[in-house]
C-alpha positions as CSV (number, residue, x, y, z in Angstrom):
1,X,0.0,0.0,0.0
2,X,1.4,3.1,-0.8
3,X,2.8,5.8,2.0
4,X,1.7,9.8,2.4
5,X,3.4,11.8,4.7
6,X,1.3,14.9,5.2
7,X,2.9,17.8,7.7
8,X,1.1,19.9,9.7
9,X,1.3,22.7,11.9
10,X,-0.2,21.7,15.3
11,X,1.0,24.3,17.4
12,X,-1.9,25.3,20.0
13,X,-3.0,28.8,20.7
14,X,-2.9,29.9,24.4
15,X,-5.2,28.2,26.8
16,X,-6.1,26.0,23.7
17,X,-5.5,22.1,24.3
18,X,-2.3,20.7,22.7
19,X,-3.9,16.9,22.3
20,X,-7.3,18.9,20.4
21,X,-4.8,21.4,18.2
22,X,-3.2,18.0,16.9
23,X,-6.5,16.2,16.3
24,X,-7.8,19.4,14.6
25,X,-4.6,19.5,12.7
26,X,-5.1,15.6,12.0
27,X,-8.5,15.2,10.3
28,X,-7.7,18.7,8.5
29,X,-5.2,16.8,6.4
30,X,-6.8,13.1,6.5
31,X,-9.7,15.9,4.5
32,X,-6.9,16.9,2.4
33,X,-5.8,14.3,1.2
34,X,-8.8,12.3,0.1
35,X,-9.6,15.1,-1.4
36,X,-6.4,15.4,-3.5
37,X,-7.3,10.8,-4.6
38,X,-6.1,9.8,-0.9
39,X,-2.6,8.9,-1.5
40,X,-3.2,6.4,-4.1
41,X,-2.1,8.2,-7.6
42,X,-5.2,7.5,-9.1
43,X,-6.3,11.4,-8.7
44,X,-9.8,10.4,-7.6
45,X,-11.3,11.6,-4.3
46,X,-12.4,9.7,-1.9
47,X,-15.1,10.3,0.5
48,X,-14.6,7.4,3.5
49,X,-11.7,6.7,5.5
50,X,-10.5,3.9,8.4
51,X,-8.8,4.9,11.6
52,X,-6.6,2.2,13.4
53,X,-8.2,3.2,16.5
54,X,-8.8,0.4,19.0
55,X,-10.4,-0.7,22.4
56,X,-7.7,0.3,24.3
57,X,-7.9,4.0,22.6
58,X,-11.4,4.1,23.1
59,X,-10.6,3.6,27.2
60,X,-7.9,5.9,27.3
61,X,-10.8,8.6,25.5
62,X,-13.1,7.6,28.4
63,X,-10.9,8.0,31.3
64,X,-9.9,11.3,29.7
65,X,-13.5,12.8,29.1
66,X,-13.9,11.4,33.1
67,X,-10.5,13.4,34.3
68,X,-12.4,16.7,32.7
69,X,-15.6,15.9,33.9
70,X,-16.9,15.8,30.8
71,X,-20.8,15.5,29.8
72,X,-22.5,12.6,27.6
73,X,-20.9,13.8,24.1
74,X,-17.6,12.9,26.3
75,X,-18.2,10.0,27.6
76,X,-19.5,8.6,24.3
77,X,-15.9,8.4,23.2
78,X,-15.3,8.2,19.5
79,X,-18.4,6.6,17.4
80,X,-17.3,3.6,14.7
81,X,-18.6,5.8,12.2
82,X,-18.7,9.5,12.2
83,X,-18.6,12.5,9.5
84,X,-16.1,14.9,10.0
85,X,-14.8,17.8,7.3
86,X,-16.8,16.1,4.8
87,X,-15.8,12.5,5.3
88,X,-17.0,9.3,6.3
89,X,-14.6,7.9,8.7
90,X,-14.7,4.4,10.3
91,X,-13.3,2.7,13.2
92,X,-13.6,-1.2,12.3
93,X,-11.2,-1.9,15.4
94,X,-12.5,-0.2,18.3
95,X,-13.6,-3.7,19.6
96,X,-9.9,-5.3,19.6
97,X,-7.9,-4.6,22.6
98,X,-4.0,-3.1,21.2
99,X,-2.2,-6.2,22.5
100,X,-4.3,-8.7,20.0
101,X,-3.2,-6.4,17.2
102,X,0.7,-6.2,18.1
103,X,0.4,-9.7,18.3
104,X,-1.3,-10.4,15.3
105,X,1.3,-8.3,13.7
106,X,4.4,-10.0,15.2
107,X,2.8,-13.3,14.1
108,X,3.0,-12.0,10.5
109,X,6.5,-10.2,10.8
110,X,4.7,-7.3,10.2
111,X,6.7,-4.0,11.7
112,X,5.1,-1.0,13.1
113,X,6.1,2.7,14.2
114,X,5.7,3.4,17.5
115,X,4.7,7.2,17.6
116,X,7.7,8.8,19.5
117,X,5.3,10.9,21.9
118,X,3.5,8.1,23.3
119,X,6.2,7.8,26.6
120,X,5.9,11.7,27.4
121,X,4.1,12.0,30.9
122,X,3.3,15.5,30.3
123,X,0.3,14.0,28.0
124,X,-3.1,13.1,30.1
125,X,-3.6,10.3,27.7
126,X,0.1,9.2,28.2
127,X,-0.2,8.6,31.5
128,X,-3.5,7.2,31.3
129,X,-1.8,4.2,29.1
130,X,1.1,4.0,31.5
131,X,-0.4,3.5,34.9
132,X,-4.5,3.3,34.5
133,X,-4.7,0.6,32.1
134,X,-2.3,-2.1,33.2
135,X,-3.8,-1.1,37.1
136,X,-7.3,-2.0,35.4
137,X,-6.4,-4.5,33.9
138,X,-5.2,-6.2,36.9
139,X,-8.5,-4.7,39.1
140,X,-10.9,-5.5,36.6
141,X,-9.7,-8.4,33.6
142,X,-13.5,-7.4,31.8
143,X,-12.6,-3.8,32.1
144,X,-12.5,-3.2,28.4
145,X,-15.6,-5.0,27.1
146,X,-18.0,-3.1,30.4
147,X,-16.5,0.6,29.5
148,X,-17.3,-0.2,25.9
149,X,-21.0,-1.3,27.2
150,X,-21.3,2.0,29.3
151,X,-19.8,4.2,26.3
152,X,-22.6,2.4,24.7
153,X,-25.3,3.7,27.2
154,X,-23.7,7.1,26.7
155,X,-23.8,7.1,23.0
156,X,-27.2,6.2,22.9
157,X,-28.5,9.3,25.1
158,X,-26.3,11.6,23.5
159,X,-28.2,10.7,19.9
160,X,-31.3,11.3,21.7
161,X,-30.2,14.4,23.1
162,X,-29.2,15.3,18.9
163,X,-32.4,14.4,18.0
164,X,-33.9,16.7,20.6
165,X,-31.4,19.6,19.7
166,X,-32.0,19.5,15.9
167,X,-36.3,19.5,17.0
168,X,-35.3,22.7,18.9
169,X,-32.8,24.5,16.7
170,X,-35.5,24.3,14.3
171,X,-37.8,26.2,16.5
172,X,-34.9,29.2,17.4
173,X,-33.4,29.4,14.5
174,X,-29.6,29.4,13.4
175,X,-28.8,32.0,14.8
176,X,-30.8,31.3,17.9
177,X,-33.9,34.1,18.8
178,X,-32.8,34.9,22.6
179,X,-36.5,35.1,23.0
180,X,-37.2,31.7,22.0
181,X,-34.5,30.0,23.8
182,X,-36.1,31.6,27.0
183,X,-39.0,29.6,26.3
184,X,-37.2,26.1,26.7
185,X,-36.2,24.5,30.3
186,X,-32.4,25.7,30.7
187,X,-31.5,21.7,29.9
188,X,-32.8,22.3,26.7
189,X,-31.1,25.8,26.2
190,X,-28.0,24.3,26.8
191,X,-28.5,21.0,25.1
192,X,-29.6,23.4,22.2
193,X,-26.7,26.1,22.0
194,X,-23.7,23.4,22.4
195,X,-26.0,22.0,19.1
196,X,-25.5,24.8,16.9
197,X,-22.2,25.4,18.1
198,X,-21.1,22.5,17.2
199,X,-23.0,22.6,14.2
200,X,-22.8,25.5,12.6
201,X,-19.3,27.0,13.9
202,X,-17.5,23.5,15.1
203,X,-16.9,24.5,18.8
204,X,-17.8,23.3,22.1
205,X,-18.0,25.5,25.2
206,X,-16.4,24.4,28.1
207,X,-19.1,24.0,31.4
208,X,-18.1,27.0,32.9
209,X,-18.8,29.2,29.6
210,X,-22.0,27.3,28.8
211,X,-23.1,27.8,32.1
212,X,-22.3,31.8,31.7
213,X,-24.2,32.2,28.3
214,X,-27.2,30.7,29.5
215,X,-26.8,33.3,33.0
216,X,-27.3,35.9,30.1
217,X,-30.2,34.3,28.5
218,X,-31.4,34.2,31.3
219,X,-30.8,37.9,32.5
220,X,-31.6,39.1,29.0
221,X,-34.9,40.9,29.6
222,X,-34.5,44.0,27.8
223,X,-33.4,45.6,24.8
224,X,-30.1,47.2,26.0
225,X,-28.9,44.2,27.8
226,X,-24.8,43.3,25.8
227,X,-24.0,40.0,25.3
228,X,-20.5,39.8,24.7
229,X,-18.6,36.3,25.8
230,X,-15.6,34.4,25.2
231,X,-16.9,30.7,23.9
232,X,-14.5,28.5,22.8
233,X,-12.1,29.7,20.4
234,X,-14.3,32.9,19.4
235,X,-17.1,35.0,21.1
236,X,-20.8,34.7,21.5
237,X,-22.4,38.3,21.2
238,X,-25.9,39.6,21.1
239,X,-27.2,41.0,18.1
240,X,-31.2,42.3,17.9
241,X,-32.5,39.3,19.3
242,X,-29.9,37.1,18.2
243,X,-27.0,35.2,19.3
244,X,-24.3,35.4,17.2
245,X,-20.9,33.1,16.9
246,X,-17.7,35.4,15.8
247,X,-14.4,33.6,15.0
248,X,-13.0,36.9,16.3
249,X,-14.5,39.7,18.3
250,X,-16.5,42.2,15.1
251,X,-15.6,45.5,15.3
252,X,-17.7,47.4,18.2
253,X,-19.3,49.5,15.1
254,X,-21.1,45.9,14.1
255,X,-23.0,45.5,17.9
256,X,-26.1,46.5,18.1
């Protein structure tokens, strides 16, 4: 099979998270290249893509999402099929535990590249595969196939939750009308905004900032009252009875 290196820039801005830069970084170019014929010559682009990732990755992504206190979309892990950028990507190995694939490949004298990052403790994940799994996996031998039943659980309420998000961002809009959001429970405001965020503008707010904008749904009961907050990588502002998602903050001449 034939080999692509693609290089990227994955340096992180400030307060942004080095492990989500590099995965942003990463499906940028997987994009990229499938749609330059995926590495094969041929010149034809190709719209699906497999990921080697495997149970023990999909653990490691649980643990993580727990460390952060992460909500269902978290501990859902990663999906064995998902679209992302404009592809279909698949995980046909989530269900094999890392140690039956080594072997397998050793069997076969098949080498492999060990990615040269994987032993730096400064990495959450790293240390996650270092001392969490193989304690686990003394504690609990069944630990991998009863996570992957709760990420299961998880996964199933969080496409609930979708469907219930997509229902209601068809009733506020895209942009959302402040004055419509009011009308839902705050669950469903919050279930609703991290929605179109993700969405329409590819972002998630973190718990704290959620729990901020929908403090200024709440509070906004007149026309004068300014929403202006920092929401992920960009800002959420009010504009009329809109919310709006900038990339950057707009010019003060653009708020209303």
């Amino acid at each position: 099979m034939p080999l692509r290196v693609h290089r990227v820039d994955a340096r992180h801005a400030p307060g942004d998270s080095p492990e989500d830069a590099a995965r942003r970084a990463r499906y940028g170019a997987f994009a990229e290249m499938a749609r330059e014929g995926g590495g094969g010559g041929e010149g034809a682009a190709v719209q699906s893509i497999a990921l080697g990732h495997h149970a023990d990755d999909q653990i490691e992504t649980l643990l993580l999402a727990l460390s952060r206190g992460a909500g269902l979309p978290g501990l859902a892990s990663m999906p064995p099929h998902a679209k992302r950028n404009g592809l279909d990507i698949h995980r046909p190995l989530l269900a094999v535990p890392g140690a039956d694939i080594r072997e397998w490949l050793a069997g076969r004298d098949l080498p492999w590249i060990e990615d040269p990052t994987n032993g730096d403790a400064r990495y959450t994940r790293n240390r996650i595969r270092s001392v969490l799994l193989p304690a686990l996996e003394q504690a609990f031998p069944q630990f991998r196939a009863t996570f992957a039943r709760s990420i299961g659980h998880a996964a199933q309420a969080q496409e609930l939750l979708g469907e219930l998000a997509a229902q209601d961002l068809e009733t506020t809009g895209s942009p959302p009308r402040i004055a419509t959001l009011q009308t839902l429970s705050p669950a469903r405001q919050a279930n609703v905004l991290r929605h179109w965020l993700m969405q329409a503008h590819g972002c998630a707010p973190s718990a704290a900032q959620l729990d901020q904008l929908l403090g200024q749904v709440r509070a906004c009961t007149t026309r004068g009252h300014r929403i202006h907050l920092k929401v992920a990588a960009g800002f959420i502002e009010r504009q009329g009875d809109f919310l709006h998602w900038y990339n950057a903050p707009p010019s003060p001449k653009t708020l209303l």
